[in-house]
C-alpha positions as CSV (number, residue, x, y, z in Angstrom):
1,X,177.7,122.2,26.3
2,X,180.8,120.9,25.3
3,X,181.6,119.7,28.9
4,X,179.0,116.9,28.6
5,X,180.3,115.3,25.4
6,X,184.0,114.9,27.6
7,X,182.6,114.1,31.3
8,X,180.0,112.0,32.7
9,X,176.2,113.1,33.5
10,X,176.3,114.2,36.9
11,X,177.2,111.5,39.9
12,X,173.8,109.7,41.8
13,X,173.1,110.7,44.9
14,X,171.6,107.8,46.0
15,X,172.7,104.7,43.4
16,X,170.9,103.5,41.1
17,X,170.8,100.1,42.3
18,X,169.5,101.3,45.3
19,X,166.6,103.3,43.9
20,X,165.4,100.4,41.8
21,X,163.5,99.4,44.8
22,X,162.1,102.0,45.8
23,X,158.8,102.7,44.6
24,X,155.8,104.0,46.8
25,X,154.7,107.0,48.8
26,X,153.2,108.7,51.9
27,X,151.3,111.4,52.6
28,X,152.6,114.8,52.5
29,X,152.1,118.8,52.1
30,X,150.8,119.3,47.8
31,X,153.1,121.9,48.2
32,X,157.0,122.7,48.4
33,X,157.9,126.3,49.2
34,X,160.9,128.3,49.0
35,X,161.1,131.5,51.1
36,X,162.5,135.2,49.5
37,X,164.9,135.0,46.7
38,X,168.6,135.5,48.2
39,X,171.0,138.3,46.7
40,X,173.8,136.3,45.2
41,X,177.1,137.1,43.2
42,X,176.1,136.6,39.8
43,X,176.9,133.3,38.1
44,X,176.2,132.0,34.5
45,X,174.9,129.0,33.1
46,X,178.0,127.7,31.8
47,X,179.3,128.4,35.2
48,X,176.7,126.5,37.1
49,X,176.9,124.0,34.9
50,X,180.7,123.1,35.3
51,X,179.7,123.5,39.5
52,X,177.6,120.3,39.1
53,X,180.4,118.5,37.5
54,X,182.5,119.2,39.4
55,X,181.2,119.4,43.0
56,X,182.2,116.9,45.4
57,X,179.6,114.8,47.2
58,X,181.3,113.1,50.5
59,X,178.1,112.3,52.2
60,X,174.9,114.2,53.2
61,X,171.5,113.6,55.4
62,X,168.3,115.1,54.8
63,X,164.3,115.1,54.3
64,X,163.2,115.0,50.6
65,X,159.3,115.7,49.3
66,X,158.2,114.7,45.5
67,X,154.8,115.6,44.6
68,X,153.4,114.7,41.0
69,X,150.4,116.4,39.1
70,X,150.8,114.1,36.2
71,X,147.3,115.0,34.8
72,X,146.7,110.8,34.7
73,X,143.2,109.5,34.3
74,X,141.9,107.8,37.7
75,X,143.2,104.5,37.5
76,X,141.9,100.9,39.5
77,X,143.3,100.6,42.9
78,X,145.2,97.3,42.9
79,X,148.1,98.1,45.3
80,X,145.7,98.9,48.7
81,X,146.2,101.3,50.8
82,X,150.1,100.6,51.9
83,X,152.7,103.1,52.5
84,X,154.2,101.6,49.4
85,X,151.2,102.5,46.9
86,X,152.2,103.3,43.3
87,X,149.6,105.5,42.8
88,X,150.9,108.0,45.2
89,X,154.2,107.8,43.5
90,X,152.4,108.9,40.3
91,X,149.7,111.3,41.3
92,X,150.2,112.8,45.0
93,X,153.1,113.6,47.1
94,X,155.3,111.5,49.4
95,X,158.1,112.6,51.7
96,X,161.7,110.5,52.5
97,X,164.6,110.7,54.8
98,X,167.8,110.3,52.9
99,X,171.4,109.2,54.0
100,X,174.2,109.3,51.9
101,X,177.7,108.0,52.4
102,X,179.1,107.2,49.2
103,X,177.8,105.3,46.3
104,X,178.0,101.8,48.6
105,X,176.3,103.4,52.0
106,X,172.7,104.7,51.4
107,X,169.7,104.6,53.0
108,X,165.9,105.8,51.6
109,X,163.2,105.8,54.0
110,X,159.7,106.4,52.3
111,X,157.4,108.1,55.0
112,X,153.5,106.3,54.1
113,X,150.4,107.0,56.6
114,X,150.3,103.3,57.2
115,X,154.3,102.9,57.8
116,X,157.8,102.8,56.8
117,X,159.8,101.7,54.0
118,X,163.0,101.6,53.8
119,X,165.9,100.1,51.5
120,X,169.2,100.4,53.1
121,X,172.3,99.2,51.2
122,X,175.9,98.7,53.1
123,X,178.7,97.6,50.7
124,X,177.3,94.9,49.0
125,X,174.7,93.9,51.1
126,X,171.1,95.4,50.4
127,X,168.0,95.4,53.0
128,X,164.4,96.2,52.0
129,X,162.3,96.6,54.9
130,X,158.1,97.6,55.2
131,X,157.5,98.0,59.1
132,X,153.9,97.6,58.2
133,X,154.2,94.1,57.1
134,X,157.3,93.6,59.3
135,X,159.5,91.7,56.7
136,X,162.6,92.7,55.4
137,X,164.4,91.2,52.4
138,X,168.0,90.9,51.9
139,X,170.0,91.2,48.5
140,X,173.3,91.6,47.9
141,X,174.4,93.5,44.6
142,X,177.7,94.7,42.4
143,X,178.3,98.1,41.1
144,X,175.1,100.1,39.9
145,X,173.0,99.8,36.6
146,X,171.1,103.0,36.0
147,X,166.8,102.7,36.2
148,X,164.3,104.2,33.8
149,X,161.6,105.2,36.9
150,X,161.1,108.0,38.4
151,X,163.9,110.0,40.2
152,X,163.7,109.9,43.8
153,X,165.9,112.9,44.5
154,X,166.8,115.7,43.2
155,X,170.0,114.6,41.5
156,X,168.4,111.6,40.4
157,X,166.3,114.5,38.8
158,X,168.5,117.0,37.5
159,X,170.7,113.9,36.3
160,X,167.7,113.0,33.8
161,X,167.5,116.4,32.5
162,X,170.6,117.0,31.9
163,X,170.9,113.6,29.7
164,X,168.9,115.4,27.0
165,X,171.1,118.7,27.6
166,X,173.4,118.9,24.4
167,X,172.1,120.0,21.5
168,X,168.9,120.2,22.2
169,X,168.2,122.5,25.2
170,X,168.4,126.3,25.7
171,X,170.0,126.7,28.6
172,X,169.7,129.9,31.1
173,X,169.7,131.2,34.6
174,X,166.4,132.6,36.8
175,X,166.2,134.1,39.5
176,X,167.9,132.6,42.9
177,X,165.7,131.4,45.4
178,X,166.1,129.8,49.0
179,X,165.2,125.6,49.4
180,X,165.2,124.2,52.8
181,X,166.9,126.8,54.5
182,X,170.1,127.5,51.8
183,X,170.7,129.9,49.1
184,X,170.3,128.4,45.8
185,X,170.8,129.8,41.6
186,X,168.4,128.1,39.8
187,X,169.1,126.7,36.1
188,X,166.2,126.5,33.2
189,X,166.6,123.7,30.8
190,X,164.1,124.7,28.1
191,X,163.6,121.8,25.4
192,X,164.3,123.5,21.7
193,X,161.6,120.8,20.1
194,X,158.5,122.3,20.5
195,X,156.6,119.1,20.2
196,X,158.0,118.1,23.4
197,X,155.5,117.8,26.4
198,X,158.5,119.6,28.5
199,X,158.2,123.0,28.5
200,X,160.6,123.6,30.9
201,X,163.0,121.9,33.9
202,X,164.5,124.6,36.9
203,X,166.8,123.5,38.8
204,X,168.0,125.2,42.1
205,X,171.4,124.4,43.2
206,X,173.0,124.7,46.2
207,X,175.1,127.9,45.9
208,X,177.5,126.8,48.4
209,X,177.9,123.2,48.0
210,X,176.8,123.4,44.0
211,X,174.4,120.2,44.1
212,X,170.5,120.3,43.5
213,X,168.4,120.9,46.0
214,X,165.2,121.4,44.2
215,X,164.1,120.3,40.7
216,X,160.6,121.3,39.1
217,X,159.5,120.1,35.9
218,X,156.6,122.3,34.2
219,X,154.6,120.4,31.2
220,X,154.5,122.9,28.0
221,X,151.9,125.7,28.3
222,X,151.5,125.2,32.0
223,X,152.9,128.1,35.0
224,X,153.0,125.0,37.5
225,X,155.3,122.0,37.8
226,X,153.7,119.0,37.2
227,X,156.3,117.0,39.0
228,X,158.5,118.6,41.5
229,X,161.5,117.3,43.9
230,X,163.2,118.9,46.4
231,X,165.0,118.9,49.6
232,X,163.0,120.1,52.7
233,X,165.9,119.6,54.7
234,X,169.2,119.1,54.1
235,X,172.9,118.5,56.3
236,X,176.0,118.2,54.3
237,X,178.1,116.1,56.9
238,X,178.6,112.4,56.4
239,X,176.2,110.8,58.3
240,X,177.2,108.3,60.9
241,X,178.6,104.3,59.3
242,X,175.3,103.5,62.2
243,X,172.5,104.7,59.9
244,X,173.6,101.9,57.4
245,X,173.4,98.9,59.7
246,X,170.3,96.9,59.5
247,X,169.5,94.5,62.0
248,X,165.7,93.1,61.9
249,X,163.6,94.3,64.6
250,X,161.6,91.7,66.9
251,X,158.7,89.9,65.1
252,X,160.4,90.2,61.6
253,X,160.2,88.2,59.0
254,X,163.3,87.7,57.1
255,X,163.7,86.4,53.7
256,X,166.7,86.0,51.3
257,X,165.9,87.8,47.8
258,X,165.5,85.3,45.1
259,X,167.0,85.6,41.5
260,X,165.1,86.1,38.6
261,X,164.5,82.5,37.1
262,X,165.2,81.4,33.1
263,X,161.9,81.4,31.0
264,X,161.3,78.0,31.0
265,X,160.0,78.2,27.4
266,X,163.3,79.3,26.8
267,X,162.0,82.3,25.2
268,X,164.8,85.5,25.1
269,X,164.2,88.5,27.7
270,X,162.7,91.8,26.2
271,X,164.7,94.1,24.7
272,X,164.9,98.1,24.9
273,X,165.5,100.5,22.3
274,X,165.6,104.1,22.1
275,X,163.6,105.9,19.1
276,X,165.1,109.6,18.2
277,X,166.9,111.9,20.2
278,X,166.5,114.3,23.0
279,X,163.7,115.5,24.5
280,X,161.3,113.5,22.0
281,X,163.3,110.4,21.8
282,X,160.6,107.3,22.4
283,X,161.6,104.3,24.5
284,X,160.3,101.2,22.8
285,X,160.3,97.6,24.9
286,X,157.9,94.4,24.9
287,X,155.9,93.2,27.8
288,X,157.3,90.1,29.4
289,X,155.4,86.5,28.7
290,X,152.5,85.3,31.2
291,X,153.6,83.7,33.9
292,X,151.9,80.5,34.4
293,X,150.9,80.8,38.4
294,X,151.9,81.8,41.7
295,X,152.4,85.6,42.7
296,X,153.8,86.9,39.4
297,X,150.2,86.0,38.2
298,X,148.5,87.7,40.5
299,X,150.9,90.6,39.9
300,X,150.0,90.8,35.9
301,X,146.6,90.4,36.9
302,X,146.5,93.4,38.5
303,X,148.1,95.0,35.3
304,X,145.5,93.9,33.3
305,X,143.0,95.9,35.1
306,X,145.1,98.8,35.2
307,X,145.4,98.2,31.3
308,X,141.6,97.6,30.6
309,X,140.7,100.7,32.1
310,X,142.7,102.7,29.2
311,X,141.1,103.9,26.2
312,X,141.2,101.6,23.2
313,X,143.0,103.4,20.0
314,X,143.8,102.4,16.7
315,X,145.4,102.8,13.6
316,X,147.5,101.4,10.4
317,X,150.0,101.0,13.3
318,X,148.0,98.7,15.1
319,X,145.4,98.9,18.2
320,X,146.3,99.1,21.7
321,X,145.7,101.1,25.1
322,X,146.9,104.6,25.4
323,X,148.1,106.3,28.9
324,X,148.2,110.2,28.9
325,X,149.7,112.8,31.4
326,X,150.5,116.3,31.3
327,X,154.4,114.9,30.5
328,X,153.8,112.2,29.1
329,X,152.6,109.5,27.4
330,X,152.5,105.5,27.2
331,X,151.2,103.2,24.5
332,X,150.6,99.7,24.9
333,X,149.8,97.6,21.7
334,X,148.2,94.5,21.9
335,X,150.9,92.5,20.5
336,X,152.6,93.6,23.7
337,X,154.9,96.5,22.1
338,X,154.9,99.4,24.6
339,X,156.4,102.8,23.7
340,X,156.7,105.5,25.7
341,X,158.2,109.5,25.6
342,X,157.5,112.9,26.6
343,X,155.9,113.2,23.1
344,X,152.1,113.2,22.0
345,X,150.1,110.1,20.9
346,X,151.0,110.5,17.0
347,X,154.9,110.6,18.0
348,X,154.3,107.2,19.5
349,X,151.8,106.1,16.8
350,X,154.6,106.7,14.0
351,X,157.3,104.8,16.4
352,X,154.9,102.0,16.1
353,X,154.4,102.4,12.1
354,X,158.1,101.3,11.9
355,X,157.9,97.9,12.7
């Protein structure tokens, strides 16, 4: 795996920067399905592994579909019903177009039942837009900053797994298969720390164009991924410069994005850290303060209820809220720590011990 210690992670597909903002859902089919396994040359891990470093992306168009079995307890509806709910994102499936031009021309577009969303960013101009609400917000950014959420694509996917590659994953070839319409090999990424809620990621890649067009991830013990991404449909030409050019439709409202103002308490922003390595490694952060009115009340409001609906724990670590899913798993302390990992409760119960 010594190619990952020398050379980057694999390139975005869509940046980062973009991504940030995207966050919702729409209703789709629970399932993805790939037709008869192809008869391909044969290829090695360590081969398909260099492909994805070194494969070159110019541009691409197509239809992507996530669906999540995350094994999360019901949780209070405080988003509505919009094509932008976080609960679908979490728990059901949702489908988007992609469009992909470089690292400064993309475009998401999150099919919902209720509308479109869709982020669209054009140098260094950025355009959020929700046809259900009709308003679109305008940003403009520099460069990319990688997120922590969920991946929206199947590179944003693979990209993730293949962060906890070296030296903690056995890594080995299945058997090729066929995703949205193309021959694909398909990579297994099995964690080598059995107290890992992973038990393993596949990956099929493209076996002419060596990118990912699929990427399931099954939770240990389990024969079905509990979170799966994949391409439906997919066009390796550069799409047209037209698809990135926003320009508000009648009846829009448009509004200038507005940047995140100082605590006024003058109180530091949260930090991050990362606990351990690998596959169990344990992100530890702090809630922000309490804002003192307007939206961002209203906002933390609803992440109170979310919160109140948990299940108490406690321990010599402390008391808190505890989140579960089938990959995994979220504690929330109530002096406002928050650790979270692919790792059972006690992992994130001994994080917490170490103040």
């Amino acid at each position: 795996m010594s190619i990952f210690a020398t050379r980057p992670a694999l390139r975005w597909l869509v940046p980062v920067a973009v991504t940030a903002v995207v966050v919702g859902g729409g209703a789709a089919a629970r399932s993805i399905a790939a037709s008869a396994d192809p008869s391909l040359p044969p290829r090695s891990a360590a081969q398909l592994l260099v492909d994805l470093q070194t494969a070159p992306l110019d541009g691409l168009s197509g239809t992507v579909r996530t669906n999540a079995d995350l094994g999360l307890p019901e949780l209070p509806d405080v988003g509505g019903q919009g094509s932008t709910d976080i609960t679908q994102l979490l728990t059901g499936s949702r489908t988007a177009r992609v469009w992909y031009s470089g690292p400064d021309k993309v475009r998401v577009a999150l099919l919902g039942t209720l509308g479109e969303s869709d982020v669209i960013r054009n140098g260094a101009d950025v355009w959020q837009w929700d046809s259900r609400a009709k308003k679109a917000v305008h940003s403009t950014i520099s460069g990319a900053t990688p997120d922590p959420r969920l991946p929206q694509t199947p590179q944003d996917a693979a990209d993730l797994a293949l962060q906890a590659l070296d030296p903690t994953t056995t890594v080995s070839t299945g058997s090729s298969a066929r995703v949205a319409g193309r021959d694909a090999y398909e990579l297994i990424l099995t964690p080598k720390d059995t107290t890992s809620l992973v038990g393993q990621v596949r990956l099929a890649i493209d076996a002419t164009e060596h990118v990912p067009l699929r990427v399931q991830v099954f939770a240990k013990g389990t024969g079905q991924p509990a979170f799966e991404v994949a391409f439906t449909q997919v066009d390796f030409d550069r799409p047209s410069d037209s698809q990135f050019e926003f320009k508000p439709p009648p009846g829009t409202t448009v509004e200038e994005a507005q940047q995140p103002a100082p605590d006024p308490a003058g109180r530091p922003a949260p930090t991050s850290k990362v606990i351990g390595e690998g596959w169990t490694s344990v992100l530890r952060t702090t809630l922000p303060a309490a804002p003192a009115a307007g939206d961002e009340q209203s906002g933390r409001a609803d992440a109170q209820s979310v919160l109140d609906s948990l299940p108490r724990v406690s321990g010599d670590w402390g008391s808190g809220r505890l989140l579960s899913g089938k990959l995994f798993t979220v504690l929330l302390t109530d002096d406002n720590r928050v650790f979270a990992g692919a790792v059972s409760p006690e992992r994130l119960y001994e994080a917490a011990r170490a103040k």
